[in-house]
Every structure is written in structure tokens, then in C-alpha cells.
C-alpha positions in Angstrom: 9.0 -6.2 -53.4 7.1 -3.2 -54.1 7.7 0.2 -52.9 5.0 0.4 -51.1 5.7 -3.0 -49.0 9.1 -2.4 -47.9 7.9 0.7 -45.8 5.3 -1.4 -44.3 7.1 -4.3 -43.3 9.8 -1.7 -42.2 7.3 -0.7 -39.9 5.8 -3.9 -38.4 9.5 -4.9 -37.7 9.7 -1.6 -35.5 6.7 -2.5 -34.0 8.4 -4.1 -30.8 10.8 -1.4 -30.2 7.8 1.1 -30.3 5.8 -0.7 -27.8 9.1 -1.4 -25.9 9.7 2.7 -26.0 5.9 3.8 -25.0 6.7 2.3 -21.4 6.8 5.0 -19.0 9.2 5.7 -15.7 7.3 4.6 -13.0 7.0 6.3 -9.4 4.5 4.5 -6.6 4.1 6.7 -3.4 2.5 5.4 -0.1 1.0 7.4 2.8 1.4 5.3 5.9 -2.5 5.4 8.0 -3.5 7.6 5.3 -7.6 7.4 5.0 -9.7 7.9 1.5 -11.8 10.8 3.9 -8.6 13.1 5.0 -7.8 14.7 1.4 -9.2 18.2 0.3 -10.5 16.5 -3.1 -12.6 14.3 -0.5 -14.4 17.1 1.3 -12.2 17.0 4.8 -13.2 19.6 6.9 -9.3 20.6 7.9 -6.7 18.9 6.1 -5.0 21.1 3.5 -3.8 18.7 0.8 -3.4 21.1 -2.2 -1.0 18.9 -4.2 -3.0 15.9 -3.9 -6.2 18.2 -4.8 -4.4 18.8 -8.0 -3.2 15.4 -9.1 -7.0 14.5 -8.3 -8.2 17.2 -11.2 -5.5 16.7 -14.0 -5.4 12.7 -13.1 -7.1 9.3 -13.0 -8.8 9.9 -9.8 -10.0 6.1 -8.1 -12.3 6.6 -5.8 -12.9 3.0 -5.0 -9.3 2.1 -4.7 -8.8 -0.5 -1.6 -5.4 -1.6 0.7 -5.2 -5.0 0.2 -5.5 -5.8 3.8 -5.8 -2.7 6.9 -3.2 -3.0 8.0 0.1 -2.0 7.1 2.9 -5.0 6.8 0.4 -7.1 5.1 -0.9 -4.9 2.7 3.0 -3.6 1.9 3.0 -7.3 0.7 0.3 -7.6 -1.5 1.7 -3.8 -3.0 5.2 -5.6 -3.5 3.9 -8.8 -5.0 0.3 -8.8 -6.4 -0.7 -11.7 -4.0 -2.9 -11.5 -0.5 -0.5 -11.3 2.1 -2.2 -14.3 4.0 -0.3 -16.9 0.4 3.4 -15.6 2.2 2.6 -15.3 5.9 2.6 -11.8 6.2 -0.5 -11.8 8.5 -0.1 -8.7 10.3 2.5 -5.8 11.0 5.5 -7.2 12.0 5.1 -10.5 9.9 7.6 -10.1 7.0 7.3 -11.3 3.5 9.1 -14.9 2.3 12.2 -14.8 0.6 10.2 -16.9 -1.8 8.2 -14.2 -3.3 8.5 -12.2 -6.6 8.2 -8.5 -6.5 7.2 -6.1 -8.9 10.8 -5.0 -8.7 12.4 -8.1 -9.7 9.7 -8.0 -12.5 11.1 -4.7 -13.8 14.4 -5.7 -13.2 13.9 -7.6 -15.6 13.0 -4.9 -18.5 15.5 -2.6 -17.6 14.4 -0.4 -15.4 16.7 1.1 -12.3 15.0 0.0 -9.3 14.9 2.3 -6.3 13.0 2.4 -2.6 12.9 5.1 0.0 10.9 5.2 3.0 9.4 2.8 5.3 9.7 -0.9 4.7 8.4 -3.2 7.1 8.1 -6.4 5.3 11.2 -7.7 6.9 14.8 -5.8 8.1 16.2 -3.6 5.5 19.9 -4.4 7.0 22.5 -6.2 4.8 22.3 -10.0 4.7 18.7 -10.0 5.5 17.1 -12.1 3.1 13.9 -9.6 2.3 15.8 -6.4 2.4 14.6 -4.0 -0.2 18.2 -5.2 -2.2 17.0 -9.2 -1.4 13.4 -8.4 -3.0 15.0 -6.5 -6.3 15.7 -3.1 -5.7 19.0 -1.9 -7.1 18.8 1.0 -4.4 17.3 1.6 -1.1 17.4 4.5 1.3 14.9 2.6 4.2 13.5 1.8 7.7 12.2 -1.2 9.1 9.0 0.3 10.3 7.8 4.1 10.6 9.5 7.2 11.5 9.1 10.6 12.5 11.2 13.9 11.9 14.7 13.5 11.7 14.5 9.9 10.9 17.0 7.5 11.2 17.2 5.8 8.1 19.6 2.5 6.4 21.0 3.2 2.9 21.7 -0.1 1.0 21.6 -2.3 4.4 24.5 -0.2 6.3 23.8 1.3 9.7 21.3 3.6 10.3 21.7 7.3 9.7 20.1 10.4 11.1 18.7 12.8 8.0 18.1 16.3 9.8 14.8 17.6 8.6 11.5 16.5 7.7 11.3 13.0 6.7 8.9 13.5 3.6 11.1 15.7 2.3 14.4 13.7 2.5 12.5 10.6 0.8 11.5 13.3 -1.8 15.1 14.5 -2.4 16.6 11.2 -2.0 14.1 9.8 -4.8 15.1 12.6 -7.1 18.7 12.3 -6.9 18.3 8.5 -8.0 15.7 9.6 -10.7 18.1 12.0 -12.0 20.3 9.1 -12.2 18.9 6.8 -14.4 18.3 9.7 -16.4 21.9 10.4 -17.0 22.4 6.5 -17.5 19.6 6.3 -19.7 17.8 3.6 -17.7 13.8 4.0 -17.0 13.3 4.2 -13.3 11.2 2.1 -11.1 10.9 4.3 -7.7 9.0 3.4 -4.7 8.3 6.2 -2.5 6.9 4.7 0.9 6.4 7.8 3.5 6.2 7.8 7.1 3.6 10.0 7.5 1.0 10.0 9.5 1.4 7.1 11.1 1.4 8.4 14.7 3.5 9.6 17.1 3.0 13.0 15.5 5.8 16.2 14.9 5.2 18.4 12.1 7.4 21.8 11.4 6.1 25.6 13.2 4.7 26.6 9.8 3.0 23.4 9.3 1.3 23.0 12.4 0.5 26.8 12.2 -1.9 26.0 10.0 -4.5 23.4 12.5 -3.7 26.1 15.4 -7.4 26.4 15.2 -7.9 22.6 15.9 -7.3 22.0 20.1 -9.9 24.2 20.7 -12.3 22.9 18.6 -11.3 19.6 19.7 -10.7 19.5 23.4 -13.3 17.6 24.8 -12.1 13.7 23.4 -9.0 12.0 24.6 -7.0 9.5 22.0 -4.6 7.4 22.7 -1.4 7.3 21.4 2.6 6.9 21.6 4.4 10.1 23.4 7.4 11.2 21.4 8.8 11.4 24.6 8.8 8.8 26.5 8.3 6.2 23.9 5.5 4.9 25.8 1.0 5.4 25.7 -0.1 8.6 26.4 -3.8 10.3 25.8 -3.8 13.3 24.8 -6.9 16.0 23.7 -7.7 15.3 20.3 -7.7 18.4 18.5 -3.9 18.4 19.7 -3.4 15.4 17.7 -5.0 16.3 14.8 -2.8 19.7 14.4 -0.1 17.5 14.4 -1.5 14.8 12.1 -2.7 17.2 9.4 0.6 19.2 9.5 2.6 15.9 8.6 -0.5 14.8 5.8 0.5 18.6 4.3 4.5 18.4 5.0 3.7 14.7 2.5 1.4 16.2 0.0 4.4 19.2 0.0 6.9 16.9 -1.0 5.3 15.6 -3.4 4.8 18.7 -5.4 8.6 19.2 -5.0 8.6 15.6 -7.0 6.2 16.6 -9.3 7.8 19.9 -10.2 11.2 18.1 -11.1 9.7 15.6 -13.4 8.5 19.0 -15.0 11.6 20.5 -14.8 13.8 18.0 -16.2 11.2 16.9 -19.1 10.4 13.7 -17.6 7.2 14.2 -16.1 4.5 12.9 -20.0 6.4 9.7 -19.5 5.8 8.9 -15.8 3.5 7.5 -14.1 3.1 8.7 -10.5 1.0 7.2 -8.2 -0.3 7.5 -4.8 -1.9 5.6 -2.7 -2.8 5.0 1.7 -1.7 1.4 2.9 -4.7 1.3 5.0 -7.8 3.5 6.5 -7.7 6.2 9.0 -5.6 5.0 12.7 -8.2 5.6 15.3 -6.6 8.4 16.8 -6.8 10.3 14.3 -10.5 9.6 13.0 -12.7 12.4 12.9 -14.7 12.8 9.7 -15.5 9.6 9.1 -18.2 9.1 5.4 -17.1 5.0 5.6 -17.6 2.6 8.6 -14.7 1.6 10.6 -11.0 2.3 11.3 -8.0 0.8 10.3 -8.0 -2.4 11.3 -11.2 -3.4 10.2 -12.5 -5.1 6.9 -15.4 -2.4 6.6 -14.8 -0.2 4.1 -13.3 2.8 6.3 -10.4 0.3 7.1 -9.4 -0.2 3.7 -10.8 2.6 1.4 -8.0 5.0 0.4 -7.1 7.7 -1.3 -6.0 6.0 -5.4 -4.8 9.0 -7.3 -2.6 8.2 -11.0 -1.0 11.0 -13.3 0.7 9.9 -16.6 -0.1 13.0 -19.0 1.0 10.8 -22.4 -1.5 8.0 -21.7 -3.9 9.8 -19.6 -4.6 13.0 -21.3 -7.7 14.1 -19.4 -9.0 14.0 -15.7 -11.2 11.3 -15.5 -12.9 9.8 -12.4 -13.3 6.2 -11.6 -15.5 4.2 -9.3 -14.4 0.1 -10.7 -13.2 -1.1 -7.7 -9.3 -1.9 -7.8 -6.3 -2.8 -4.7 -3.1 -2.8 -4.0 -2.5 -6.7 -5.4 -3.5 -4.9 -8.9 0.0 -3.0 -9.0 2.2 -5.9 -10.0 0.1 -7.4 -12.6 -0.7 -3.4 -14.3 3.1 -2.8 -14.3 4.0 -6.1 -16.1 1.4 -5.9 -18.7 2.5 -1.7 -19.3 6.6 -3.0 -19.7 5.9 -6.2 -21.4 6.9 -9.1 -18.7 5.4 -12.1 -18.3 3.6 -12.3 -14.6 5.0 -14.6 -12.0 3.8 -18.4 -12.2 2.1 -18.9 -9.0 -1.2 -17.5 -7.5 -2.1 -13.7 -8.2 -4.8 -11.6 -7.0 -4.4 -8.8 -8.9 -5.7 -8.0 -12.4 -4.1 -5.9 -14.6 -5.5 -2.4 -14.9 -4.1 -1.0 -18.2 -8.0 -0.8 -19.7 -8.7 1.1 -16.3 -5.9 3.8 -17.6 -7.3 4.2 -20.9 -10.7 4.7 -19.8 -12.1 1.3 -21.5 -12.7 -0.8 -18.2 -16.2 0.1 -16.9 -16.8 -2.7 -14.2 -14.2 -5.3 -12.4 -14.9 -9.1 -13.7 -13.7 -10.5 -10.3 -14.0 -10.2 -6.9 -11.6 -8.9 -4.2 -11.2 -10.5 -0.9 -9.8 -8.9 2.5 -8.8 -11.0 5.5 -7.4 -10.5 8.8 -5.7 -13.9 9.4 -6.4 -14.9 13.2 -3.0 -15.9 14.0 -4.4 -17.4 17.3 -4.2 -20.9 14.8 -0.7 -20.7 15.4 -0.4 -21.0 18.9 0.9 -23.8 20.4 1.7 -25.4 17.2 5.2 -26.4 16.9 6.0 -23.7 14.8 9.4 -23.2 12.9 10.5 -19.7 12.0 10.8 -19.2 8.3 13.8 -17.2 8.6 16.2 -17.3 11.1 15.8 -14.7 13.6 18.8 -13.0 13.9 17.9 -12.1 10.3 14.9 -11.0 11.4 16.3 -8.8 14.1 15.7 -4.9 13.2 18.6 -1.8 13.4 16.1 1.7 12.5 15.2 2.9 15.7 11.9 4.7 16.0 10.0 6.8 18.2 7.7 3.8 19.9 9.2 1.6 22.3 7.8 -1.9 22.2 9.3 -4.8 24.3 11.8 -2.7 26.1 13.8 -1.4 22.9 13.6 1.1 20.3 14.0 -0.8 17.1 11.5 -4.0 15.0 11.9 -7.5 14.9 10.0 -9.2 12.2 9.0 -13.0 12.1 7.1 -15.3 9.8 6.6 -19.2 10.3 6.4 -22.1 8.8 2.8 -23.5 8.2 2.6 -27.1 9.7 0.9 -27.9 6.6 -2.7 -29.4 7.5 -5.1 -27.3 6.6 -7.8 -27.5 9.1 -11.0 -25.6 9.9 -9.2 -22.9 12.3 -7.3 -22.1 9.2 -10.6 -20.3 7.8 -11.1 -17.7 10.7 -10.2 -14.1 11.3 -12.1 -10.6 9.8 -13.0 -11.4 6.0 -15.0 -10.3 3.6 -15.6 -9.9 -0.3 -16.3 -7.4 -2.6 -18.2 -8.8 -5.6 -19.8 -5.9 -8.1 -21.7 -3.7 -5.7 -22.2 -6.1 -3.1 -19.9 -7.0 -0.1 -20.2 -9.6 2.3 -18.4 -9.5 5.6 -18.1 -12.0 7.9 -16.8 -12.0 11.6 -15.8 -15.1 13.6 -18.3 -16.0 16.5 -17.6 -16.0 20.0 -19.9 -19.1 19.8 -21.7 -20.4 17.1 -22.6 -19.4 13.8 -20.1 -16.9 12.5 -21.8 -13.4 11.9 -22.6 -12.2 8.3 -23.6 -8.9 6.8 -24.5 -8.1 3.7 -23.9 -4.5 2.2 -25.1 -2.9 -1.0 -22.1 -0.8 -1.2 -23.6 1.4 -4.6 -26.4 2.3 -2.6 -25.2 2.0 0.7 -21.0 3.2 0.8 -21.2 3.8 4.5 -22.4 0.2 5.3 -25.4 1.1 7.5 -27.7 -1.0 6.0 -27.4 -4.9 6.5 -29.2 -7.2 3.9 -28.2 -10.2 4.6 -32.3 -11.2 5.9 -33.7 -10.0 2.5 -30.9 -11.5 -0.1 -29.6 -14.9 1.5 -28.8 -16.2 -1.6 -26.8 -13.5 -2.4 -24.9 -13.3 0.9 -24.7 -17.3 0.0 -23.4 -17.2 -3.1 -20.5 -14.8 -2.1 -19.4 -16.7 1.1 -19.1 -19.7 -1.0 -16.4 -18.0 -3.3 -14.7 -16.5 0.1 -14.2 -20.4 1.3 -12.7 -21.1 -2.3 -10.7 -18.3 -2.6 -9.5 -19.3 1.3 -8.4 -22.4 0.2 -6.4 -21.3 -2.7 -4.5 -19.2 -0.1 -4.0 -21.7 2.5 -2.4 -24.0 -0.2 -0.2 -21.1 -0.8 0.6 -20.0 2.6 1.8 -24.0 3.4 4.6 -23.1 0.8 2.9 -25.1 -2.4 3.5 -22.4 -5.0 7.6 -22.8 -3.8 8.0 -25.9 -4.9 10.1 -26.6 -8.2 
């Protein structure tokens, strides 16, 4: 063998490892009812978001980035596992996941990485024994609450009973997440962290020096009333808006504080070229707190101001320059991104994510499919002889929270069991597709016909303009691949993709 082989050969042998090596830590971040409009980068009136502003200008900044679903539980789901939440159940908050499902955590499990989640849960109880805890669903550590939480939360570490953490609760996930990074550092292990924040998911608090800075807003805002949970009673209350804002926009910047705090100790301890840190909103803007509102609708609904939200990615080795991005990506595209970047096969059963590594490098222009949203209507289920898909003391919730709901101050969870005949009631609920620049939604009728509207989103973002008189065929076209996709679903969701 020549001289000049052995070198060669030498190096297409190491050619594993390298790739195997160029894998980055990996740190996802979720705000909690936090809207695309109420960033600084966005052009909000108010909010001060000077962290975000900066991952925005040094990052991968997706300004067509979509929640899966708008709402929080399900689109939690689709984060976790790359499917709709409709395939598993989750159909809205409160509905956990299956214990069936394969998360992006068992995926990088599987290539080594330390697994850790902090923050709000709410696919299921994060108690021990439950069988979709954060531990259940592959997470070597967890420091979490079923559902939201305010200052001073109350939070379960590896399924004990709760604990309260004095302070503010951004900050303690923050702290919490870089004691385990620092961790697998010291072990050696890449780290798989999922940061899920409380914030701002209403009832509001914020810190004096925080809210200091909206004192400006009652005054500006007196005139409207919102409604929302009192912090203390538990209970409704309406309140002024410009009172809720201050407090809204002091718990956005408390979030966008902590994670400069994170930021700055990847920096600190050399780890931060090889990361990638993401953030993301799990859905649109909670009514209460809408006010400058670019998109149409509120969480909640399938318009784009329901599930359009802030997409913001930072690796420095891979993504060397600020770049902008307006292909049109969701949650569901996290799982199948992560297991193409650490070299894992994807699960074998329906996905509905793509894999976004050409998106990082700058080499995707366009998305070559569609996405779908749909808000199940769960009003199929009733009066069916349902059977619950996990048994409900497992289901039964210990994290107390602010909001009192059926008499108590902690979340029970549920999912069923489809009775397995799919038939045309399955199809209804909020739905609609996104398809290049065009989206088609479609609402369920009070009688008749169900209602269709066609948008052209690159000329039209806000939705104002309905098309669906001049381009039928269009608007055809694209509800005939919602019905398919719907029955690809619906075979998952009557447990098909389970079955050895």
C-alpha cells in the first residue's frame, strides 16, 4: 500500500467518529402563551425582550415557525414526538400523551446524550409511577410540574413530592438546567435539555423591578377589561387591561433574563459553539393578553395568530452568520432535525415532521410538504363507551398551581381509548393546511356545508383576504390532502401504529 493511501483510508475510517463528534449539546426552551408579535425583534410596542432581540441578530431567526396545534398539551406532544397530537390522543390541554409514544428523548438516549427537563409538563403527571412522567418518556432527569406555574412554584424533582423554589420561576428552571449541564460536562456526556417555562401563561406576578418597567401601561390601558384567574382567590376575575399587561410583559422579560443567564454560562464554561439553543412559543398570544396583534386570531384558533410563534436557533459552529428564514417549519419538525443531526434512525410509525438540517445550513429554500393544524372536536367522544387509556389514579396530578379548577388546586390528565370505527364525526373540529403560500381553513358548520377560506398567506399574512370564490380549485385541491392526511391520523389515533 502506498504512502499516500494509508493516510487516506486512515481518514475515511475516522470518518464516523468525526461525524459522531460534530453533534452538538442540545438545549430546546419553550415560552408557555408566548405569541410571534410580543418580542422586541417583532416590533411590540412594550415588551422589552433584549435577550431574545439578540439571539434574533447573531441566529437563525424563523419567522414562519408554527406550534403544532394552539394549544398547549397538544402541541407539547407534537414538540416531544414529531407526530400531530390528534395520532396519540392528546386533543387538548389536559389530554396526556400514550405511553406508546417515542420521544425525541428516548431517541437521544439512544446516542448518548444525558437527558434532562425542567419546567412545565403537561402531557401527563410528572409523579413517580406515572407512566408518561418526564422519566417514563426518556428523560434521565426532571425538575417539573404537571401544568403551569407562577413565582415561587411548586415543583416535583424526579417524580417525588412537590417542592416550593423561592424566587422567580424562570430563573430556578434556568439554574436548575445549568447545574445538570455542568454535569454532563464533568461526565463527559452531551446533554439533551428541555427547558419548558411557565411564563406567561396567566395568572400574572412579576418581581418590583420587573414590573417597574410597564408602570406606564394601566394608564394607557384602562379602558378594556380581560378576563382572567385572580392569584388570589384561584377563581375569574376582570381586571383593566393595561394592569395585566404590566404584569405579562414583566414575566416575558423575567424569561428572556434567564435566558441570557443560560446563554452566558455556555459562554463561560466553553460550551456555547457546540450547542444548539432553541426557543420557541407553544402557541399564539392568550386573549388576555392580546394587544398588538399583525396575525388573525388568538390562541386557540387555527389562524395564523393562534399558532405563529416566536422560532429563534443559535449554534455559532454550524450557523456562523445571522440569517433570516421565512420556509415554513413546526414543532413536529424537532424530533426528526435532532435525529438526523446525532445520527438515529427515526421512529417506525407515522411522522409529521421533516427534518430541518438543510434549513440550518441555509440550503433549504421552500418546504416540499404541507403542515396540517387541527383542533380535534372531542364532542365525538361523548357518550361513546369510552375506556380510559391509563388508569386514572395515574392520571391524578400532585403540583398545585395558582388556578383552581373543579374544586382543587392541582391537574388531572386523561386520554381514551378510540372505539376504533372511524366514522364521519371523526373528521370535525378547527383544521386547516398550510401548502406553499397558500392555506386553507376550514370550520365545522352549525348546519350544512362546513365553511372554507382560502388565504394567500405571502401576500396576505394577516388573513384578511378570503379567496376561496376566485381559486376553487386551489381551495379543492388542498382540502382533499387535509381528508387524507385526517385519515392517516385517525388510523393512528385508534392505536394501529402500536401494534407489534
Amino acid at each position: 500500500m502506498s504512502n499516500v493511501m494509508k493516510p487516506l483510508l486512515l481518514l475515511l475510517a475516522l470518518c464516523p467518529l468525526l461525524s459522531a463528534s460534530a453533534a452538538p449539546n442540545i438545549v430546546l426552551m419553550m415560552g408557555d402563551d408566548h405569541g410571534w408579535e410580543e418580542t422586541g425583534y417583532h416590533g411590540h410596542p412594550h415588551v422589552k425582550t433584549p435577550v431574545l432581540d439578540e439571539m434574533a441578530a447573531t441566529g437563525l431567526r424563523l419567522e414562519r415557525f408554527h406550534a403544532a396545534h394552539p394549544s398547549c398539551s397538544p402541541t407539547r406532544a407534537s414538540f416531544l414526538t414529531g407526530r400531530h397530537p390528534n395520532r396519540m390522543g392528546t386533543f387538548a390541554p389536559g389530554w396526556s400523551l400514550r405511553p406508546e409514544e417515542i420521544t425525541m428523548a428516548h431517541v437521544l438516549d439512544k446516542a448518548g446524550y444525558y437527558c434532562g427537563h425542567f419546567g412545565k409538563w403537561h402531557v401527563g403527571t410528572v409523579k413517580a409511577g406515572s407512566p408518561t412522567n418526564p422519566g417514563a418518556m426518556g428523560f434521565h432527569e426532571w425538575l417539573s410540574h404537571d401544568n403551569f406555574f407562577e413565582l415561587n412554584p411548586s415543583l416535583s424533582r424526579n417524580g417525588g413530592p412537590p417542592q416550593v423554589f423561592q424566587g422567580e420561576s424562570s430563573e430556578i428552571l434556568v439554574r436548575e438546567a445549568m447545574t445538570f449541564i455542568d454535569k454532563a460536562k464533568q461526565d463527559a456526556k452531551p446533554f439533551f435539555t428541555v427547558i419548558w417555562f411557565g411564563s406567561p401563561h396567566e395568572p400574572y406576578s412579576g418581581l418590583p423591578a420587573d414590573l417597574a418597567l410597564y408602570d406606564d401601561l394601566p394608564a394607557k390601558y384602562a379602558t378594556k377589561k380581560v378576563k382572567l384567574t385572580s392569584n388570589e382567590t384561584g377563581g375569574p376575575t376582570t381586571r383593566p387591561q393595561g394592569e395585566v399587561l404590566r404584569e405579562r410583559y414583566a414575566e416575558i422579560t423575567a424569561m428572556d433574563r434567564a435566558i441570557g443567564m443560560l446563554r452566558k454560562h455556555l459562554a463561560s464554561t466553553g460550551l456555547r459553539d457546540d450547542t444548539l439553543l432553541f426557543y420557541c412559543g407553544d402557541n399564539g398570544t392568550s386573549a388576555d393578553g392580546s394587544l398588538y396583534t399583525p396575525h388573525r386570531g388568538v390562541k386557540g384558533a387555527v389562524y395564523e395568530g393562534g399558532t405563529l410563534v416566536p422560532g429563534l436557533i443559535e449554534w455559532p459552529a454550524r450557523i456562523k452568520a445571522p440569517r433570516s428564514t421565512h420556509v415554513v417549519a413546526h414543532t413536529s419538525d424537532l424530533l426528526p432535525t435532532l435525529a438526523a443531526l446525532t445520527g438515529q434512525p427515526l421512529p417506525k410509525r407515522p411522522l409529521d415532521g421533516i427534518d430541518l438540517t438543510a434549513l440550518l445550513d441555509g440550503t433549504m429554500t421552500e418546504r416540499a410538504t404541507p403542515i396540517f393544524f387541527w383542533d380535534y372536536n372531542t364532542a365525538r367522544l361523548n357518550g361513546v363507551k369510552d375506556q380510559p387509556y391509563i388508569d386514572p389514579k395515574q392520571q391524578e396530578g400532585t403540583t398545585p398551581l395558582a388556578k383552581i379548577a373543579a374544586g382543587k388546586a392541582t391537574r388531572d390528565f386523561k386520554n381514551v381509548r378510540h372505539p376504533g370505527e372511524i366514522i364521519d364525526a371523526d373528521f370535525l373540529g378547527a383544521r386547516a393546511i398550510i401548502d406553499g403560500h397558500f392555506k386553507l381553513v376550514i370550520h365545522d358548520p352549525k348546519k350544512g356545508a362546513p365553511k372554507q377560506e382560502l388565504f394567500d398567506l405571502a401576500a396576505d399574512p394577516a388573513e384578511k383576504t378570503d379567496l376561496i370564490t376566485q381559486q376553487p380549485e386551489t381551495a379543492a385541491k388542498l382540502q382533499a390532502k387535509i381528508r387524507a392526511w385526517q385519515h392517516s391520523v385517525l388510523k393512528s389515533l385508534t392505536g394501529a401504529d402500536h401494534v407489534k
